[in-house]
C-alpha positions in Angstrom: 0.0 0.0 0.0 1.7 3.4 -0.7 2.1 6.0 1.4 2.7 9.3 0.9 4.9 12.3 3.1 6.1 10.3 6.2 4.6 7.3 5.6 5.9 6.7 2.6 9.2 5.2 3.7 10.1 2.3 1.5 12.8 0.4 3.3 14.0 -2.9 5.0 15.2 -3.6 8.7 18.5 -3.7 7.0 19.3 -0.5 5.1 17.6 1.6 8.5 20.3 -0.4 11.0 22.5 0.8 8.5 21.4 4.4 8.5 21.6 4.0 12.3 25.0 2.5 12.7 26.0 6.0 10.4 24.5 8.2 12.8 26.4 6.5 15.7 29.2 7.0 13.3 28.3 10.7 13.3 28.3 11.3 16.7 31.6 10.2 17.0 33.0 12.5 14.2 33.5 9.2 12.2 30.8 10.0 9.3 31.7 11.1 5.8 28.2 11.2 4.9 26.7 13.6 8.3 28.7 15.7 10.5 28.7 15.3 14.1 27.6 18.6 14.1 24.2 17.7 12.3 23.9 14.7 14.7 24.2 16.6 17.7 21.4 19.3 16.5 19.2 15.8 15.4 19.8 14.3 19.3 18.7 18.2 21.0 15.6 18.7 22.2 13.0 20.9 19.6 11.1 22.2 22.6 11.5 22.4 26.1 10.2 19.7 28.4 9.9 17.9 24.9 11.2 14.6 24.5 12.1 14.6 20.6 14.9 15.4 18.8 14.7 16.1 14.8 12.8 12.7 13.8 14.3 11.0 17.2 12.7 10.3 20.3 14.2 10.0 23.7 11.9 8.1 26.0 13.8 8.4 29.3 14.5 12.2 28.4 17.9 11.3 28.7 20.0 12.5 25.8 22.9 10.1 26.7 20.9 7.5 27.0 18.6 5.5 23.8 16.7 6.3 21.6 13.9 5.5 19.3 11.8 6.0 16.7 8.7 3.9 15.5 5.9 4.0 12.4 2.9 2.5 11.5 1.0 2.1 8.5 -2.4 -0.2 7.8 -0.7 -3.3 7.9 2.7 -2.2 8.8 4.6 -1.8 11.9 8.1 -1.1 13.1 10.8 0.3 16.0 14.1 0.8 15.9 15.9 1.8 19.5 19.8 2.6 19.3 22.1 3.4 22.2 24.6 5.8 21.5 27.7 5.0 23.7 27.3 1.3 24.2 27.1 1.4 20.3 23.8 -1.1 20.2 20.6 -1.2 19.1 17.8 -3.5 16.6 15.6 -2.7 14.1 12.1 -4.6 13.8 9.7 -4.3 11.4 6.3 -6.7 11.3 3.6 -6.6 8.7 1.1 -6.5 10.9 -1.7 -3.4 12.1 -1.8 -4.6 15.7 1.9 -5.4 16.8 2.8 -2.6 17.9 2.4 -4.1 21.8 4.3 -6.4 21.3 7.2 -4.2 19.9 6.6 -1.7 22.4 7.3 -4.5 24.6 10.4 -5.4 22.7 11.9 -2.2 23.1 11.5 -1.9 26.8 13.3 -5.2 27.0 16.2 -3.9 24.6 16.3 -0.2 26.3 17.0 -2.3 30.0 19.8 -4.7 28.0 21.4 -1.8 26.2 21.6 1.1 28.7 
């Protein structure tokens, strides 16, 4: 089903762990494609008492901790969580509408591991 705007990412778990391991990279200084610079505006908070970065969510409002982002589509769901320091993370997508508990409960069990 096609999406447009946000929705319409067309990817796999794959090429977004990929993506993610670059951003790590990025935070370090080690990117050639982002500048740590870049990373550091994407991992600060839009808004005061906000808990989002620029398309990255930090659930414990702790900037040195994980962080997250998931999507959703009719038929689609997926998470990714990434720790910055310990250099860890997954990626999970599931074609299905009404997974998104159980993911949800996948993070929390990756966030405890990881941190």
């Amino acid at each position: 089903m096609p999406e447009l705007a946000a929705a319409g990412l067309w990817t796999t778990p794959k090429e977004l762990a990929r993506l993610e391991v670059e951003l790590m990279r990025a935070m370090n200084g080690q990117s050639a494609f982002l500048s740590k610079e870049s990373m550091t505006e994407m991992t600060s908070k839009t808004l005061q008492g906000a808990s989002t970065g620029l398309g990255l969510f930090f659930p414990d409002d702790n900037l040195e901790g994980y962080y997250e982002h998931s999507g959703s589509n009719l038929g689609y769901t997926s998470e990714m969580c990434f720790q910055l320091k310990a250099k860890k993370g997954f990626v999970a997508m599931l074609n299905s509408s009404v997974s998104s508990n159980f993911l949800n409960e996948m993070e929390d069990i990756v966030s405890k591991a990881i941190k």
